[in-house]
MARBA-3410 file (N, C-alpha, C, O; in Angstrom, 1 decimal):
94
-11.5,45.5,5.0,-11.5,45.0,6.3,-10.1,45.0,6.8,-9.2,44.6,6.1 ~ -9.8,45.2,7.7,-8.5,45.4,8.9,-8.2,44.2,9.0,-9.1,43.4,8.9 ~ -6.9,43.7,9.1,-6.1,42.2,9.7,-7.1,42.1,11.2,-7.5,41.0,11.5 ~ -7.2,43.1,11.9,-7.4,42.9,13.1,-9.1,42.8,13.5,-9.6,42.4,14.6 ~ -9.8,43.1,12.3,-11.4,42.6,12.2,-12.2,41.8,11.6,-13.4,41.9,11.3
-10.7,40.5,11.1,-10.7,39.1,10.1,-10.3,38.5,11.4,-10.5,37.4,11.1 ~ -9.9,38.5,12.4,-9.4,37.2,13.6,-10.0,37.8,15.1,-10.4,39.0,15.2 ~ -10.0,37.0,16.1,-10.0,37.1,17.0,-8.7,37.8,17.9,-7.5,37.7,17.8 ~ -9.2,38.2,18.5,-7.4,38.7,19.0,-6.2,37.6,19.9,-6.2,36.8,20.9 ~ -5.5,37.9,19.0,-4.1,36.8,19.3,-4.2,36.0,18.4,-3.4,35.1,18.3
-5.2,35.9,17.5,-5.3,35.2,16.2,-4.1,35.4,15.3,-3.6,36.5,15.5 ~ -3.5,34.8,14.6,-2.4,35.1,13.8,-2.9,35.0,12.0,-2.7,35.8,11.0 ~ -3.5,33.8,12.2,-3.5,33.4,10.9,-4.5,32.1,11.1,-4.7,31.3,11.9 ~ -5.2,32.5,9.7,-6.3,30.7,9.1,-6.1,30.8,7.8,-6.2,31.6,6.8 ~ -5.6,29.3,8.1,-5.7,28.8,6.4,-5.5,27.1,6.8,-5.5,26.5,7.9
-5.4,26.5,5.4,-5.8,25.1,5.1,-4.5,24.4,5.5,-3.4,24.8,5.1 ~ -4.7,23.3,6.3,-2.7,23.2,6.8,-3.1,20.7,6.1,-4.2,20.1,6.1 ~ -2.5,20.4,5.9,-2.2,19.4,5.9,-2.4,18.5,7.0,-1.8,18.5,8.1 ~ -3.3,17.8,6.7,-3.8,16.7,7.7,-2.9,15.8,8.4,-3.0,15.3,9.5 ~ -1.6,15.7,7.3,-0.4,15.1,8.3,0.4,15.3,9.0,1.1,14.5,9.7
0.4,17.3,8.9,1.1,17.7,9.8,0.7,18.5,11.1,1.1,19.6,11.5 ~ -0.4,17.8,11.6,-1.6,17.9,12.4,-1.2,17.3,13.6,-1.4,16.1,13.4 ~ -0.6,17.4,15.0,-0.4,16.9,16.0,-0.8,16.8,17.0,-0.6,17.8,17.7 ~ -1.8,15.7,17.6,-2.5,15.5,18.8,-1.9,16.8,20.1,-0.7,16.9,20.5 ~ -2.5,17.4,20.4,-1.9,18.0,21.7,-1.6,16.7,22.9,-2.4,15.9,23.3
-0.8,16.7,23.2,-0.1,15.5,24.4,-1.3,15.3,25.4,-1.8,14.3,25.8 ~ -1.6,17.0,25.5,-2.1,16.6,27.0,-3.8,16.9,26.9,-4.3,17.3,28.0 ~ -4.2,16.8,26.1,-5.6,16.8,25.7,-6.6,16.2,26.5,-7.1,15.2,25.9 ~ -6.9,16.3,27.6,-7.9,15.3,28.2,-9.1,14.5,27.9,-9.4,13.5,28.5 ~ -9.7,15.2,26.7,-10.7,14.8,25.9,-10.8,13.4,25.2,-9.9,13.1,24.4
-11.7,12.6,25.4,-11.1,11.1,24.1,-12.9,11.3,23.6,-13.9,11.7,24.2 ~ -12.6,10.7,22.5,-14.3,10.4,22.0,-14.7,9.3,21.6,-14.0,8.4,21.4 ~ -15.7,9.3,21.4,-16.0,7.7,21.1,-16.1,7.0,19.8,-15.6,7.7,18.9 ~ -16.7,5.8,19.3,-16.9,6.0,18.3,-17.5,6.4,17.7,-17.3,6.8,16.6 ~ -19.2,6.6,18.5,-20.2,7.1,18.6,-19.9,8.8,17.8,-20.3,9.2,16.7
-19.4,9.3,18.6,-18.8,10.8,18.7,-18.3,11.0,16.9,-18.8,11.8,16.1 ~ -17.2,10.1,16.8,-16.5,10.5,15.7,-17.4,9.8,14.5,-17.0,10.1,13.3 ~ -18.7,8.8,14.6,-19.1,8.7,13.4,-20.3,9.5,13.3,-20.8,9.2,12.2 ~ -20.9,10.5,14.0,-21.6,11.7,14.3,-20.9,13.1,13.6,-21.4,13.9,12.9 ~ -19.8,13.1,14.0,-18.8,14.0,13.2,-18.5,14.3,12.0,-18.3,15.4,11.5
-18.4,12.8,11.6,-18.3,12.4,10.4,-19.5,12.5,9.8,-19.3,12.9,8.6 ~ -20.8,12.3,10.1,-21.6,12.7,9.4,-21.9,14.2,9.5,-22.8,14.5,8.6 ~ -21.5,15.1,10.1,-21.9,16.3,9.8,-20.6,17.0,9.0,-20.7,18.2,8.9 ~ -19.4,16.3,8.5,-19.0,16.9,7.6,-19.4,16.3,6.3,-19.2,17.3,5.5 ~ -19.7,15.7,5.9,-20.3,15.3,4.8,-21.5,16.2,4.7,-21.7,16.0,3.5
-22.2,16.8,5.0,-23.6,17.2,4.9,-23.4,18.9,5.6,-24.2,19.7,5.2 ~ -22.4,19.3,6.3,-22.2,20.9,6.3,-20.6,21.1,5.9,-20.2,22.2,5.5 ~ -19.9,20.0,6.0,-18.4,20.4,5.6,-17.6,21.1,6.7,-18.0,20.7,7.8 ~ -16.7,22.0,6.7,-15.9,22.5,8.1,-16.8,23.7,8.4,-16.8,24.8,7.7 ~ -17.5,23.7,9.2,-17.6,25.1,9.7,-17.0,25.8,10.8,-17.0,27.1,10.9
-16.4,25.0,11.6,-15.4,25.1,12.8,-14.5,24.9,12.9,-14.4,23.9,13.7 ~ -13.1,25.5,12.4,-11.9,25.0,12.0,-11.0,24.9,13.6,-10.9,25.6,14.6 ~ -10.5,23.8,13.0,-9.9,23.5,13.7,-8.7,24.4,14.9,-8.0,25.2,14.3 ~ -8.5,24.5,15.9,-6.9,26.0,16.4,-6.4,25.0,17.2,-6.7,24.2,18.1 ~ -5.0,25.6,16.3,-3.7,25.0,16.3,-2.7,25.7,16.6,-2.6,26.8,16.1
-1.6,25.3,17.4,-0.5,26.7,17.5,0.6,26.3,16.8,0.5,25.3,16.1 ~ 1.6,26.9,17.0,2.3,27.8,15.7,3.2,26.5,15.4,3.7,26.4,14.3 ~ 3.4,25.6,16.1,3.7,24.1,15.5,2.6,23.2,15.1,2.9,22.1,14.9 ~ 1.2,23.7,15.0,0.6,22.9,14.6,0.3,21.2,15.4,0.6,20.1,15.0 ~ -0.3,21.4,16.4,-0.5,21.1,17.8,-1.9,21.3,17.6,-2.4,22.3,17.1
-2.8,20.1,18.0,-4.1,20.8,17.7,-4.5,21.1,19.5,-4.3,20.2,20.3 ~ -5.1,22.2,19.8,-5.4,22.8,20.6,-7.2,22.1,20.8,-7.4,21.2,21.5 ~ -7.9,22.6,20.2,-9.4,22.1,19.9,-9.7,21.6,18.8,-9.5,22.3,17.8 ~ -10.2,20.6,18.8,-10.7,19.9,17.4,-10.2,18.6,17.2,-10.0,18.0,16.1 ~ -9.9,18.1,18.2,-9.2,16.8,17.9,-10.2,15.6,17.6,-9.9,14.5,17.2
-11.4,16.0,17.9,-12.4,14.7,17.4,-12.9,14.6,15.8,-13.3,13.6,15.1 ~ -12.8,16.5,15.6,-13.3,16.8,14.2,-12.2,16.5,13.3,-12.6,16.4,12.2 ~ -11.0,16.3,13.4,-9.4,15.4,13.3,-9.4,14.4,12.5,-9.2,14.2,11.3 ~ -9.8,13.7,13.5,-10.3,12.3,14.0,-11.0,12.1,12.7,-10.4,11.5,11.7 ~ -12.3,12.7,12.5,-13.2,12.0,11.6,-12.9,12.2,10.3,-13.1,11.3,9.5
-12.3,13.7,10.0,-11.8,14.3,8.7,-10.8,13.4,8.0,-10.7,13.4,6.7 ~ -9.9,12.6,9.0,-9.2,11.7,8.7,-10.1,10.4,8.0,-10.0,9.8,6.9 ~ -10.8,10.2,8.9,-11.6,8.9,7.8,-12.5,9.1,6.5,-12.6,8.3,5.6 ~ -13.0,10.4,6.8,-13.6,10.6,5.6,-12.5,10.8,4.4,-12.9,10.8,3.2 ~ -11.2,10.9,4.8,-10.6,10.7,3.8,-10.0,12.2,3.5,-9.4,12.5,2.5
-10.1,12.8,4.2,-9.6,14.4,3.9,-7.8,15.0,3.9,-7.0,15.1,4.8 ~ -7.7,15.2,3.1,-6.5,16.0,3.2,-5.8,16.9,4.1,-5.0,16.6,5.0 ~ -6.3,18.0,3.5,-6.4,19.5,4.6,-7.4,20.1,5.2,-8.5,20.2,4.7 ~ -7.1,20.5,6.1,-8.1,20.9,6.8,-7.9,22.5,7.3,-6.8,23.2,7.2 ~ -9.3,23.0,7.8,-8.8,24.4,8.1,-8.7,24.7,9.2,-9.6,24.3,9.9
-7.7,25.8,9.7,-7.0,26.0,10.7,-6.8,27.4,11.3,-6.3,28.3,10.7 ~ -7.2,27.4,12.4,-6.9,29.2,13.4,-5.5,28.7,14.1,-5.2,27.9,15.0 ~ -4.9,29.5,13.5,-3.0,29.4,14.7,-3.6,30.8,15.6,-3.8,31.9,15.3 ~ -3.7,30.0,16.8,-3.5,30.6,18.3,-2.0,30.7,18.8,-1.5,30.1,19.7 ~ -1.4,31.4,18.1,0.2,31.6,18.5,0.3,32.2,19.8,1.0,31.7,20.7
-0.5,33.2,20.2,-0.2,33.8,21.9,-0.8,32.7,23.2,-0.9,33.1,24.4 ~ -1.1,31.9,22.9,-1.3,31.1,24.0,0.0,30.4,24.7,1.1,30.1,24.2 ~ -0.3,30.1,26.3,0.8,29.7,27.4,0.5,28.3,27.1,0.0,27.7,26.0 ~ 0.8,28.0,27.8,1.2,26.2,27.8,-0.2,26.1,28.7,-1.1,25.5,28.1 ~ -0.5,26.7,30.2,-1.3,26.8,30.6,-2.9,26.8,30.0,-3.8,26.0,30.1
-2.7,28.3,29.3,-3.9,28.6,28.3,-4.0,27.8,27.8,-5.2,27.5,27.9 ~ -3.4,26.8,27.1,-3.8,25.3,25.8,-4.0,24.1,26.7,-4.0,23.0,26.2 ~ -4.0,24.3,27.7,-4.6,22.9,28.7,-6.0,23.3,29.6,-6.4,22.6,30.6 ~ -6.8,24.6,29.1,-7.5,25.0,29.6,-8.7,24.6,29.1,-9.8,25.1,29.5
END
């Protein structure tokens, strides 16, 4: 298989990055509840990551900040990660 028919395009890279070096995006408009994040929480216990997290190339989380959220209480380490490196500042507030 091709680099380029393993990612989405502008995909750079996925792999397992450290839950501590995981940075809220600033401008994230999204908040969840608790509701939200103990629902989350239960579907990773029972399917695990199927939707990894995308992060850009500082590890910024772009999407996934609720699934974050709960991986953190379940006690998780690392987690897995799409770096969206070609995105604008624009594009990641979209």
């Amino acid at each position: 298989m091709q680099p380029t028919e393993r990612f989405p395009a502008g995909t750079s890279r996925f792999e397992k990055v450290n839950i501590d070096k995981l940075v809220p995006y600033a401008r994230n408009a999204r908040t969840h509840s608790k509701e939200q994040i103990l629902q989350l929480r239960a579907s990773l216990r029972e399917f695990g990551f199927v939707n990894p997290v995308i992060v850009d190339k500082d590890c910024n989380i772009i999407a996934g900040h609720g699934r974050v959220l709960a991986a953190k209480a379940e006690g998780m380490t690392e987690i897995p990660c799409v770096f969206a490196e070609h995105l604008t500042e624009a594009q990641k507030r979209a």
